[in-house]
C-alpha positions in Angstrom: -8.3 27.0 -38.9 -8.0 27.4 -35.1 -6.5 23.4 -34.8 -4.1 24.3 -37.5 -3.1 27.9 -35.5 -2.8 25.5 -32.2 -0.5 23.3 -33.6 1.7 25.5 -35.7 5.3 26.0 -35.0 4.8 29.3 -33.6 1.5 28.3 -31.2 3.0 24.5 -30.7 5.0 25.0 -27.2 2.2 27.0 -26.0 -0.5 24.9 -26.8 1.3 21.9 -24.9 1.5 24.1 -21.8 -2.5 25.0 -21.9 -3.2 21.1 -22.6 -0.9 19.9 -19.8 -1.9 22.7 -17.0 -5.7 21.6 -18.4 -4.7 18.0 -17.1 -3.3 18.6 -14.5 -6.3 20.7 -13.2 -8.7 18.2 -13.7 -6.2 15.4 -11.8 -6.6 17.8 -8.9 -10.4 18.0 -9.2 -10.3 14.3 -9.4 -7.9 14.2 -6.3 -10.2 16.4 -4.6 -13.1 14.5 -5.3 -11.0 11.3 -3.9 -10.5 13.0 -0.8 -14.1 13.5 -0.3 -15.0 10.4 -0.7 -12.5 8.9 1.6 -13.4 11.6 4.4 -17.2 10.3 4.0 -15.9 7.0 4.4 -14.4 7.9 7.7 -17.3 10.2 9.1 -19.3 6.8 8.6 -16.9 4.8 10.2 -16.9 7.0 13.0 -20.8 7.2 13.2 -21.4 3.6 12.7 -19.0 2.7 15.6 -19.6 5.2 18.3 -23.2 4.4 17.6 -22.6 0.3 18.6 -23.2 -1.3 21.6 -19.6 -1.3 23.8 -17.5 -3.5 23.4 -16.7 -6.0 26.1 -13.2 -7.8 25.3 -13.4 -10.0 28.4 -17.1 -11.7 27.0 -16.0 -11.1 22.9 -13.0 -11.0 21.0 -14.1 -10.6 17.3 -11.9 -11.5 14.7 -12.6 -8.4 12.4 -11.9 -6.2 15.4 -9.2 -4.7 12.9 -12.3 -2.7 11.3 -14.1 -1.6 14.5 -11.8 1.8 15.5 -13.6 4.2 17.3 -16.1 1.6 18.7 -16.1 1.7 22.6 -14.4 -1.0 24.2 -14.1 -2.4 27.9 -11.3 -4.4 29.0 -10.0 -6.2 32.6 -6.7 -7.0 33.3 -3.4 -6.6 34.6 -0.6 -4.6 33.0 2.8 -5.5 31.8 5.1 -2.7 33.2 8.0 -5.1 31.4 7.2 -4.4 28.0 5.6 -1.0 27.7 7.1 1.4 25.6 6.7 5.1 25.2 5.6 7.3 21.6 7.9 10.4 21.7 7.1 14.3 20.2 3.7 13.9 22.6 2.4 17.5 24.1 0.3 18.6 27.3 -0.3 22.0 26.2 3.2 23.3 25.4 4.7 20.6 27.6 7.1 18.0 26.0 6.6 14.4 26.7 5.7 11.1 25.9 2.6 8.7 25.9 3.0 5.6 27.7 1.8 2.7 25.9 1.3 -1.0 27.8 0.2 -4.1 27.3 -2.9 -5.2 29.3 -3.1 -8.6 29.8 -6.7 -10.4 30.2 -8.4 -13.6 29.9 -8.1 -14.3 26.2 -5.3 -12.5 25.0 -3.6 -9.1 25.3 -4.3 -5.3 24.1 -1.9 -2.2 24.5 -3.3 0.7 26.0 -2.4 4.2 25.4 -2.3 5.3 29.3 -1.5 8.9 28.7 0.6 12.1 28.7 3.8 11.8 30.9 6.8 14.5 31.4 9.5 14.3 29.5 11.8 15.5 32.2 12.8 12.7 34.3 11.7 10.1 32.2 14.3 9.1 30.1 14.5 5.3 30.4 12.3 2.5 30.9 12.7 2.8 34.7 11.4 6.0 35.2 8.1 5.2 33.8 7.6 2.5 36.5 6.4 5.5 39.0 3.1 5.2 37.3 2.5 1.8 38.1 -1.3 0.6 38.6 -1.1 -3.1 40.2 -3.5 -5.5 40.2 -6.9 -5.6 38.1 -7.2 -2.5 36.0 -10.8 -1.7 34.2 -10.0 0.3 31.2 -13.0 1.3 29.3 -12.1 3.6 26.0 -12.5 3.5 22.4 -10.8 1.3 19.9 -7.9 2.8 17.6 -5.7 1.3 15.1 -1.8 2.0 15.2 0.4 4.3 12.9 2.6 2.2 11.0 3.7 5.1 8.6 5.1 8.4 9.6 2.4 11.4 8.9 3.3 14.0 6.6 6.7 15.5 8.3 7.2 12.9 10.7 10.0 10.4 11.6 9.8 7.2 10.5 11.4 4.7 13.5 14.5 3.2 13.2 15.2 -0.6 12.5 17.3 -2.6 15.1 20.8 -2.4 15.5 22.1 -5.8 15.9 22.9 -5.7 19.7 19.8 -4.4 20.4 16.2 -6.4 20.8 13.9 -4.0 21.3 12.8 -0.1 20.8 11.9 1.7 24.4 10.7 4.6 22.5 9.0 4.9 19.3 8.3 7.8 16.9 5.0 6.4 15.5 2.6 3.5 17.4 3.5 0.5 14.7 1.8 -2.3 16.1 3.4 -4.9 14.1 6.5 -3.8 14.6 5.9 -3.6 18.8 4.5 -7.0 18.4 7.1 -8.4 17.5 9.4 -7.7 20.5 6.5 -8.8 23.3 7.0 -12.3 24.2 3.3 -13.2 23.6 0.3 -12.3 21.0 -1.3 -9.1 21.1 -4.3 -7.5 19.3 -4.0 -5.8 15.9 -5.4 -2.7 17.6 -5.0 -0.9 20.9 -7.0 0.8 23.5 -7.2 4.5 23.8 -8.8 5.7 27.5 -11.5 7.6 28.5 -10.6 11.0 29.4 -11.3 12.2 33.3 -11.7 16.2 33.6 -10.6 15.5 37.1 -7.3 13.2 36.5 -4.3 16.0 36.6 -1.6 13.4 37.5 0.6 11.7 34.7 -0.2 9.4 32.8 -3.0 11.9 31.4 -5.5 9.9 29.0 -6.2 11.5 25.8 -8.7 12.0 22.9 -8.6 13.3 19.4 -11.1 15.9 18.6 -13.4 14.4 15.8 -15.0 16.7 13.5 -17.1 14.9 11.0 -17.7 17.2 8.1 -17.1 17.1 4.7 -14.6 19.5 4.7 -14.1 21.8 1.8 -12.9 19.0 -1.2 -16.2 19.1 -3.2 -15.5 23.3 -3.1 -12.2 22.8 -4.1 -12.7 20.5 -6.9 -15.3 22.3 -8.6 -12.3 25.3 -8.7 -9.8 22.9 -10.5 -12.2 21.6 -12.8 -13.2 25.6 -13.6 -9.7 26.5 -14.1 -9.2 22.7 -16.5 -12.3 24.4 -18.3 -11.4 27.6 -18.2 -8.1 27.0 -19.8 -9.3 24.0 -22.8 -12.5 26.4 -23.7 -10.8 29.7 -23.7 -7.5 29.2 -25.3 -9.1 28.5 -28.7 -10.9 31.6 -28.1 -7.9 33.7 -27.3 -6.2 32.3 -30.7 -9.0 34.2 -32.7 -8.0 37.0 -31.4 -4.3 37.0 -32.0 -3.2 38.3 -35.3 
């Protein structure tokens, strides 16, 4: 009696709308519950490689080193002021400005490294940056991150190459591949971001994300879609019966 109410010319549209908000409540349970899992995956990827011996890339290069972000990593070498490029839409506090982003050159290959914070204001073209210059043999010891190659949620993806140009100084997003491809020589799939110093106030000022490995509140928010999915499939039939 109450299938042949549910699908009865009067009940029809109505019904379709509780069986497709039903679906799509469970899809955002399910969601939720993929959200979880991935943010488990990456509080154990963060665990696993703070919890490693560091890294030395002048004694190892692995070839997986693609999978080690957030291991620590120590590297010697000289930087290439030449092709270092800067990531705009960077703050100090409430101070516009960019990071500066160079290669380090080594025995055995090449790494960028994410020096730091510097001004915006007088620092408009590759020339400026050269006032933070650090000749000679640099030891940079940090952790391992892997590059942005995709805008986040509201950002600006970087533009292609217009055909007089061959290279980008500044970048919206750190795409390794695509800054690879406009330094004259092989560099690693990943990059090298500092160790902070409390005491270093000058620009370029090294910095860290802020890490918090919890759970977050997906498994909370999936048990509420899957209540509404139920709430809606179990208590339509229910509110049928009582509709003359």
């Amino acid at each position: 009696m109450i299938l042949k109410k549910m699908f009865s010319r009067g009940w029809l549209f109505t019904t379709l709308l509780v069986f497709a908000g039903t679906a799509v409540c469970a899809r955002l349970g399910i969601w939720q519950l993929d959200r979880l899992d991935q943010r488990r995956a990456f509080n154990t990827q963060v665990e696993t490689m703070r919890a490693a011996d560091m890294l030395d890339l002048n004694k190892e290069l692995p070839s997986d080193i693609d999978s080690m972000e957030w291991r620590s990593v120590a590297v010697t070498g000289e930087y290439d002021f030449e092709n270092q490029v800067v990531i705009r839409n960077q703050y100090n506090g409430d101070q516009y400005g960019y990071h500066v982003i160079t290669p380090l050159l080594f025995d055995g290959g090449a790494v960028l490294v994410d020096r730091g914070w510097i001004p915006a204001d007088g620092n408009s073209a590759p020339g400026d940056w050269r006032k933070y210059d650090e000749a000679g043999l640099i030891n940079v010891t940090g952790q391992i991150r892997i590059g942005q190659a995709q805008p986040i949620i509201g950002g600006v993806a970087d533009p292609q190459l217009a055909p007089d140009q061959t290279r980008l100084d500044a970048w919206n997003n750190l795409n390794l591949e695509r800054i690879a491809k406009q330094i004259p020589y092989p560099i690693l799939t990943v990059y090298v971001q500092p160790n902070t110093e409390d005491a270093n106030s000058a620009p370029p000022i090294a910095s860290q994300p802020i890490v918090e490995l919890t759970e977050g509140s997906h498994f909370g928010y999936a048990l509420q879609w899957f209540s509404f999915a139920t709430i809606l499939f179990i208590g339509y039939p229910f509110y049928l019966r009582k509709q003359k």
